[in-house]
Every structure is written in structure tokens, then in C-alpha cells.
C-alpha positions, -999 to 999 in steps of 0.1 A, spaced: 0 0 0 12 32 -9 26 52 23 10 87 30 22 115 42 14 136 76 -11 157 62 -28 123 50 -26 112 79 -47 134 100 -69 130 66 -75 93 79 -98 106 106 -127 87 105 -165 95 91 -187 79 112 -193 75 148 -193 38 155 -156 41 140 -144 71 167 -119 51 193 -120 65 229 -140 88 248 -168 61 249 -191 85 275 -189 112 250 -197 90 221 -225 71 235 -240 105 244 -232 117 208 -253 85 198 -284 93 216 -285 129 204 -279 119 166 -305 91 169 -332 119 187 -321 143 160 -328 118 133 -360 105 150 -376 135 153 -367 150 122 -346 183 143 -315 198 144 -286 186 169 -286 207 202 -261 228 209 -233 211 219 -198 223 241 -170 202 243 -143 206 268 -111 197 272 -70 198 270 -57 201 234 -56 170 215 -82 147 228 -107 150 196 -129 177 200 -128 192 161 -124 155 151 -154 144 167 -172 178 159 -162 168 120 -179 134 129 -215 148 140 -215 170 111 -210 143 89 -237 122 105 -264 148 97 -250 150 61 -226 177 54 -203 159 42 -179 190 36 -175 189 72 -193 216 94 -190 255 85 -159 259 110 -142 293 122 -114 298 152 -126 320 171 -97 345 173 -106 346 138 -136 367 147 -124 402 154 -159 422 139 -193 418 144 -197 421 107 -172 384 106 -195 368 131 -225 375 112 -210 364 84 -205 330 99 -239 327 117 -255 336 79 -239 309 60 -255 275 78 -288 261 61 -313 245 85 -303 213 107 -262 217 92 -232 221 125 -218 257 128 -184 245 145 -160 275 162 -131 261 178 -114 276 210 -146 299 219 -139 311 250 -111 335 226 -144 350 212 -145 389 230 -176 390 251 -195 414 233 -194 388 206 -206 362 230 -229 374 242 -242 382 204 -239 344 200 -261 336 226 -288 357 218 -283 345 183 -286 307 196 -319 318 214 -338 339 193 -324 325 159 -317 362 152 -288 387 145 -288 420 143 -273 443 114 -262 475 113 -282 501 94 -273 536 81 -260 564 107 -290 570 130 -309 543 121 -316 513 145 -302 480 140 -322 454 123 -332 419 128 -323 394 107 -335 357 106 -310 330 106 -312 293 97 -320 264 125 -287 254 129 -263 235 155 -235 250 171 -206 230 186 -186 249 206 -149 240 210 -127 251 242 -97 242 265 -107 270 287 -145 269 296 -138 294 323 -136 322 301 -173 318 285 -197 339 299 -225 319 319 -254 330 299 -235 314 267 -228 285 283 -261 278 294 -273 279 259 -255 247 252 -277 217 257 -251 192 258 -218 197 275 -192 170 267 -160 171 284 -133 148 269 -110 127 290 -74 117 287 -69 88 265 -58 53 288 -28 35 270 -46 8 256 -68 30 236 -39 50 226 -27 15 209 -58 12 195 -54 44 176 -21 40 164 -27 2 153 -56 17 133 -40 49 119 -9 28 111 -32 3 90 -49 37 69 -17 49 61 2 19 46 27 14 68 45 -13 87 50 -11 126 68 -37 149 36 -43 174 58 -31 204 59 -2 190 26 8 196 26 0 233 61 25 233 41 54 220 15 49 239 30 45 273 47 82 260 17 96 247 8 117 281 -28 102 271 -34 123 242 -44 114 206 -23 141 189 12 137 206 6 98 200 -1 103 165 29 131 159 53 108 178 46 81 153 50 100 124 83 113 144 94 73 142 81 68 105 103 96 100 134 81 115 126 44 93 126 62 60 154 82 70 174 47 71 153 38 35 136 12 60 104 -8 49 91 -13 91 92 7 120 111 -10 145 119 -4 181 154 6 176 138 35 152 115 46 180 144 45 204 161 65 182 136 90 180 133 97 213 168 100 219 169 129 192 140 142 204 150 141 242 122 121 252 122 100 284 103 66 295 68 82 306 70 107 279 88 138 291 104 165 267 141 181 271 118 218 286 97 191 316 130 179 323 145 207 331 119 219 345 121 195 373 164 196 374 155 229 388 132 223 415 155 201 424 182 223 421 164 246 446 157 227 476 127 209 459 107 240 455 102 274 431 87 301 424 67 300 390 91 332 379 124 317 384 113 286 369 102 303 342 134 329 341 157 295 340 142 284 311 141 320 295 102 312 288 69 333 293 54 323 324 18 315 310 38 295 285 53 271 317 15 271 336 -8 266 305 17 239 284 46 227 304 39 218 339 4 206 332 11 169 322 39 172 351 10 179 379 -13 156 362 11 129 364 19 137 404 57 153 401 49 185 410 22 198 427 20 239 431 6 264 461 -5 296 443 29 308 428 56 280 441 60 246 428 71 219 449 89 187 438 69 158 449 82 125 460 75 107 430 88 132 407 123 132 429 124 90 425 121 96 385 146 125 386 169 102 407 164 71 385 166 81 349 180 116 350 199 126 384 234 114 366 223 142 341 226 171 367 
């Protein structure tokens, strides 16, 4: 079979629901509202999704718009692509009756803008300007969906948020479905993998879909590199050398990260963390440490991080030589 490349690889997402792997809460309740949408001859209800990046949202958004037949995919905008009122109208105008308006990371939309989408997702209306001194007028828009993508619900406003019938919030992938992914993908885009392999990734995959799927192409990389016809352990082992990546999935930046807790008595303040590393604080909260707390290493009280236990016994076992 002829190999693909990355961008056909995220093309290898799949069409139909029975065929999405993982997240089987959120599917199941995808199921019942497709099968009450169809039944009764409606729209889908407005639908959030929450969660880190990477876990599926737009793939699964793609998914439901396909179900109800648009099989263009839904009529998508990132929100930080909506800087006018005039561009949000623009998107609200363009869905037909029962189709998926999707806008991905939402909570970037400015309030003003939200709160012109809920009123929009109530009263199926917008409002246009007219000439100087004239008063706005309403406009009818079609009985569409909207699917809301976000990684930061917090920033919605409550009365938007309450629009949404259906709130699904994503959860970290567990290894085994993170094999299950990779075995599939693997499969759709011709190629051959040792089996270990996939139990590698996925044990590195810091439970999400996307770094799973980039680290793979990462080792499919490293095989063709060497004009080799399978992936083999010694190409993933390779890979994470080059890429600094350790046993449970850290990066070279997480690493450090930790080397200087340690180097501090155990604990830091976010700032000289964040001064060590010569990065943006809100870069080290939002991206960095968050797999790091998840996974028990560090916990943090308001602006210090502490060094837990755990994360000292990794630090001492597979990089401590290294300080």
C-alpha cells in the first residue's frame, strides 16, 4: 500500500461515529442525540465540548456534522478569527437548516461577541447594522447546531454557556486506547510497525491522541530516514533519543523543569522557573507543567512549585546522573 504522508494522515480521521476510538461516555452520548435528532426529524442541540488540546474535540465535531449529512465537514471558524461583528455575522448567515456551525477555542471570542452568539442561539436572530441614525435590524437566521470547542471553559460567559444543551467534556486517553489508535491509523496509512511499537508510543503519549499520532509520524520519519520498509523499536528509540524524550513521555523543557526544582531545595517560584528556562510564564503554567502535575511530580501552592516524591524518584532514577 502506498505510504501517506502527515497531512494524509490526519486525513485518515474517520466519518462515522461507530468508527471514533476512545472517549466512549462522550460517544455514546453523541449517539443518543444523533439518533433523537434523526427521529424526530430536528436539528442537533447545541453542543460544548471541553477539554485539553488534542483529545478529539474538532475531530469528533467533524464526525457529527457528517452524521447529519454535510459531508464537507461543518462550517468551522477559530474563534480568534472573529475580530468584527460584521465576521461573526457572516458566519452565523452561512449554515442552512439542521447543518453544524463549528467554532473552535470559543472562549477567545470577546464578550461582546458572545454574548451576540447567545442571543443569536436563542432567538435564531442577528442584528445588522443600518445607516448612521438608524436602528439596528433583525435578521433571521437558519435552525442550525453550534458546537462549541474550548480548552478553557472558564472564560465563557454563563449565559452562553447555558445555551448549550449538551456539555461533553473529553478525558485523557488510557494506554490501551492509545494503541488502539495507532494500530488503526498505522493500518490507513500503509505502513508497517513492529507491534511493540505501539505499546512504546502509547506509554509516551501523556494520554493524548495528537502527541501519540505526531510521535509516530516522528518514528516513521526516523525508518525512512534509514530507506527502511518497518518501524522498528530501535527507530523509536532512536527518535526519542533525538527528540529528548524520556520513559513516561517527558520532553528536554519538563525535564529541566524539574532539574531545577531540584536544584532549589525541591521547590520554586513560577518566575524563576520560568526565568531559567528564558520562557513566558503563562507558556510554563498553560503547556509545560500541566502533564507534570497531572502525572503527580509537582504539585504547586498559588505561585511555588514543589517537587513531589514521586517526581524526585524519577529524577533520581533516569536523570539525576544528568545534573
Amino acid at each position: 500500500m502506498e505510504e501517506k504522508t502527515y497531512r494524509e494522515i490526519n486525513d485518515c480521521r474517520p466519518q462515522v461515529i461507530e468508527h471514533f476510538i476512545g472517549q466512549s461516555q462522550v460517544v455514546k452520548r453523541c449517539k443518543v442525540a444523533l439518533e433523537a435528532s434523526w427521529n424526530q426529524g430536528t436539528k442537533l442541540p447545541h453542543i460544548l465540548m471541553e477539554s485539553g488540546p488534542g483529545l478529539g474535540k474538532t475531530e469528533l465535531s467533524c464526525i457529527l456534522a457528517n452524521e447529519v449529512g454535510m459531508n464537507g465537514g461543518p462550517h468551522e471558524q477559530l474563534a480568534q478569527n472573529i475580530k468584527t461583528p460584521a465576521d461573526l455575522h457572516a458566519l452565523l448567515l452561512t449554515p442552512k437548516d439542521k447543518e453544524v456551525c463549528l467554532i473552535d477555542e470559543i472562549h477567545e471570542l470577546h464578550p461582546i461577541a458572545q454574548t451576540t452568539l447567545y442571543r443569536a442561539m436563542e432567538n435564531q436572530q442577528i442584528f445588522l447594522e443600518t445607516r448612521r441614525g438608524k436602528k439596528s435590524r433583525p435578521v433571521k437566521i437558519a435552525n442550525f447546531s453550534v458546537i462549541g470547542c474550548t480548552t478553557d471553559p472558564q472564560k465563557l460567559l454563563q449565559p452562553l454557556r447555558d445555551r448549550f444543551k449538551l456539555i461533553l467534556e473529553l478525558e485523557f486517553y488510557t494506554e490501551q486506547e492509545l494503541e488502539t489508535l495507532l494500530t488503526t491509523r498505522s493500518k490507513q496509512m500503509g505502513i508497517h510497525v513492529e507491534e511493540s511499537v505501539f505499546s512504546m508510543i502509547a506509554q509516551r503519549g501523556k494520554g493524548t491522541p495528537r502527541i501519540a499520532l505526531r510521535l509516530l509520524e516522528s518514528t516513521r520519519m526516523m525508518a525512512s530516514s534509514e530507506n527502511a520498509e518497518v518501524i522498528t523499536t530501535e527507530h523509536f528509540h532512536q527518535t526519542c533519543e533525538l527528540e529528548g524524550i524520556d520513559h513516561i513521555g517527558l520532553t528536554g523543557n519538563e525535564i529541566k523543569y524539574l532539574k531545577i526544582l531540584h536544584e532549589n531545595d525541591y521547590k520554586a517560584r513560577l518566575n524563576i522557573i520560568a526565568s531559567r528556562l528564558g520562557l513566558n510564564p503563562r507558556h510554563i503554567s498553560k503547556i509545560i507543567e500541566q502533564f507534570l502535575i497531572r502525572q503527580g511530580l509537582v504539585t504547586k501552592n498559588n505561585s511555588v512549585r514543589v517537587l513531589t516524591q514521586y517526581g524526585l524518584s524519577h529524577l533520581r532514577e533516569h536523570h539525576i546522573n544528568e545534573v
